[in-house]
C-alpha positions, 0 to 999 in steps of 0.5 A: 770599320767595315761591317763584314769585319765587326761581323766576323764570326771569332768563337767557331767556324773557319777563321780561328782555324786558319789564325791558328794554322798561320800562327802554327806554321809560323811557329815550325817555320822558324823552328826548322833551321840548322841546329847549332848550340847559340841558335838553340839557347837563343830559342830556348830562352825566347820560349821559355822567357815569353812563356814566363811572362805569360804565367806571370801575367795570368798569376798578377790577374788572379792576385789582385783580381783584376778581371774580378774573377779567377782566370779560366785554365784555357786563358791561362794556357792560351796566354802561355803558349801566345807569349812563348810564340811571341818570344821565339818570334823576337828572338828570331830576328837576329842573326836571320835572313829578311825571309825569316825575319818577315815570317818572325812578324807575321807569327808574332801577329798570328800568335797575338790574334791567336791568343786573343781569340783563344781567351775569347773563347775560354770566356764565352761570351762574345761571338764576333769582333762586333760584340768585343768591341760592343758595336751592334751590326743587326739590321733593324727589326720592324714588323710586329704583330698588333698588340692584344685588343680589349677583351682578347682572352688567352689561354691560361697555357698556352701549350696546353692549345698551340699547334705549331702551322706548317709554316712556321719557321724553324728559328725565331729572328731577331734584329736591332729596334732602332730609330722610330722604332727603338724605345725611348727614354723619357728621363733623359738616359741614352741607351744603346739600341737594344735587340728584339727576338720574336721566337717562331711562334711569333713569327706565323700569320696569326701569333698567339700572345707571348710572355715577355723577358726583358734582359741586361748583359754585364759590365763592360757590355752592350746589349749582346743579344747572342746568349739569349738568342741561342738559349731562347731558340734551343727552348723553342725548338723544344717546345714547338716554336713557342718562347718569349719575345725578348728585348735584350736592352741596355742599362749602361749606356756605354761600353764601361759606364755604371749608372748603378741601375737607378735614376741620377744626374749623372747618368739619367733615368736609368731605372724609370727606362727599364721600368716605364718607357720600355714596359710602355713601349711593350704594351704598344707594340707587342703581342704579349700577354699583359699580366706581370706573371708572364713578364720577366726582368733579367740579367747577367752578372750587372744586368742581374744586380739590375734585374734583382732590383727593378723585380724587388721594386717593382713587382706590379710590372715584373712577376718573375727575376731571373739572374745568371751570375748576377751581382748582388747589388751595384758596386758589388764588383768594383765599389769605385764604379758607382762613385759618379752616381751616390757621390759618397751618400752611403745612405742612399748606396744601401737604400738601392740594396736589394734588401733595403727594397725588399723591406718596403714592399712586405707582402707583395711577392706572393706568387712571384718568381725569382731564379739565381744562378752562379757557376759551381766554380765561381767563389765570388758570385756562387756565394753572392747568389745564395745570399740573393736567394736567401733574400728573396725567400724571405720575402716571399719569392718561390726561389730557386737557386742553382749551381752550374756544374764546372763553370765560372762568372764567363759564358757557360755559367750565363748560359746554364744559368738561363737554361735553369732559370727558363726550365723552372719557368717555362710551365709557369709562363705556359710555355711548357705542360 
């Protein structure tokens, strides 16, 4: 599939608009025709028979919860109004001139694209054709600045001492690390290529150490850098160009793969790439500050199972957890999907709990950060994250747990859980006075 055509931008600028109008004319096109009486029973019954069909659809979604989440108002009014176009469309090719007939097919394809970029849209989520169909269309991104040498010592705030230069650009960049530069799995994982972002001040002739995230998006996925970019480049606005550099990496391997977070046979060292190879690759590449309190994992709805996890496990390498909608242990989605990984060995299914993990690490997150959030409509994952939160209080995790006004397990809730999660961090990683 050509490139310009995985990039094309589906969640604003002018191609929703003119699929929208295509699908709008078509729509008066067929409409306008000489009112007679089986003509206009015709047309009633294709738009009141599609437009059934849609709810029905949308009604079958949310009772057998087959997106794992109650359908958003838009997607449900957008597969109405698609599927009643549809219906009007079909029964137009009866009794009608070949015109009319071709202008039939065309809305029914503007209708389908419409109703598909509409219900992108409600779910927020995914910006191009690109993201949808999880290809990564970035250009590499090559050019770092030398990690910190011995015996550089930062300031304890950052903010406290930058000066934006004049130079510095306005938004941070950022770009695939593929080939020589991508880091590598040691254990036998194949992960898609991840995405780097360098925020403005890492991008001047002479950077300043940065704090580190390193960020999962869900599943089905790929590494979609689009969510965090916007939100880290709006921080950074704030904040005088400074914001952490950013991997957003890939814990799946393909598009609706679950390797469970962890190390298998199956699927190979998932977890041993997130917590060695990528964390080594950092320190060798980057310019960032090296205590864990500046290195945060995080993740969004699988990734935030993920997040909570490797955080729990790992704290000499992660100081902070941030989640967005993030399940609250693998499999809590869909139980079936960690099949592959345990094998049926419910043993070694809790064990990979956080709260099973949490337990073997008493007293070793004094100091550690952890934020959950969930969107204030969202009855499956809003719950799901009180209870991580809880968890992770009772460790001894500073926490903070935050509802997302009016949003559900779809874009607004990542994006308002990311906003809340770097608000509280932002003093913490000196980013902020």
């Amino acid at each position: 599939m050509p490139r310009w055509l995985l990039e094309l931008n589906l969640a604003d600028g002018p191609i929703p608009w003119i699929i929208w109008g295509i699908a709008a004319a078509g729509v008066v096109a067929l409409l306008i025709r000489p009112l007679r009486r089986r003509w206009l029973v015709r047309a009633l019954i294709g738009l009141v028979l599609g437009g059934a069909l849609g709810w029905g659809l949308a009604a079958w979604s949310d009772a057998t919860n087959a997106f794992e989440l109650p359908l958003p108002a838009a997607v449900k009014w957008w597969t109405i109004g698609g599927f009643a176009a549809v219906g009007l469309s079909i029964v137009s090719l009866w009794d009608s001139r070949w015109w009319r007939k071709v202008v039939a097919i065309l809305t029914i394809i503007g209708a389908v694209l419409s109703m598909g970029i509409g219900i992108n849209q409600a779910f927020g989520l995914d910006r191009t054709l690109g993201d949808l169909l999880g290809v990564n269309t970035l250009g590499a991104l090559d050019h770092f600045a030398p990690p910190l040498k011995p015996g550089e010592d930062p300031p304890a705030s950052l903010a406290a001492v930058w000066k934006a230069p004049a130079d510095m650009p306005a938004r941070g960049r950022y770009g695939a690390l593929s080939g020589d530069d991508a880091p590598r799995s040691t254990a036998g994982f194949t992960p898609r290529n991840a995405t780097i972002y360098l925020p403005p001040a890492a991008l001047v002739k002479d950077p300043p150490a940065l704090p580190v995230v390193v960020f999962m998006m869900g599943l089905p996925g790929y590494p979609n850098p689009h969510p965090m970019v916007d939100v880290m480049n709006e921080f950074a606005t704030k904040h005088d160009g400074l914001a952490p550099i950013v991997i957003i990496a890939d814990q799946l391997g393909a598009q609706t793969q679950n390797p469970g977070c962890i190390d298998s046979a199956a699927y190979g060292g998932v977890e041993t790439y997130f917590n060695t190879d990528i964390p080594n690759w950092i320190r060798g590449h980057l310019r960032v500050l090296q205590d864990p309190k500046y290195w945060t994992i995080s993740g969004y709805s699988n990734g935030g199972a993920c997040a909570f996890i490797y955080g729990a496990r790992h704290p000499d390498i992660w100081g902070n957890i941030a989640t967005a909608s993030g399940e609250p242990w693998v499999g809590f989605g869909d139980p079936k999907s960690v099949e592959k990984v345990f094998r049926g060995d419910k043993a070694a299914f809790d064990a990979n709990k956080p709260q099973a993990i949490l337990a073997e690490h008493p007293g070793a997150y004094d100091g550690h950060y952890a934020i959950f959030a969930a969107g204030a409509l969202d009855k499956k994952y809003g719950p799901a994250n009180r209870a991580s939160a809880d968890l992770a209080e009772a460790a001894g995790f500073t926490t903070t747990f935050y509802l997302v006004p009016n949003a559900t397990h779809t874009g607004p809730g990542l994006r308002g859980g990311l906003e809340k999660a770097f608000d509280v961090l932002y003093p913490r990683l000196g980013l902020a006075r």
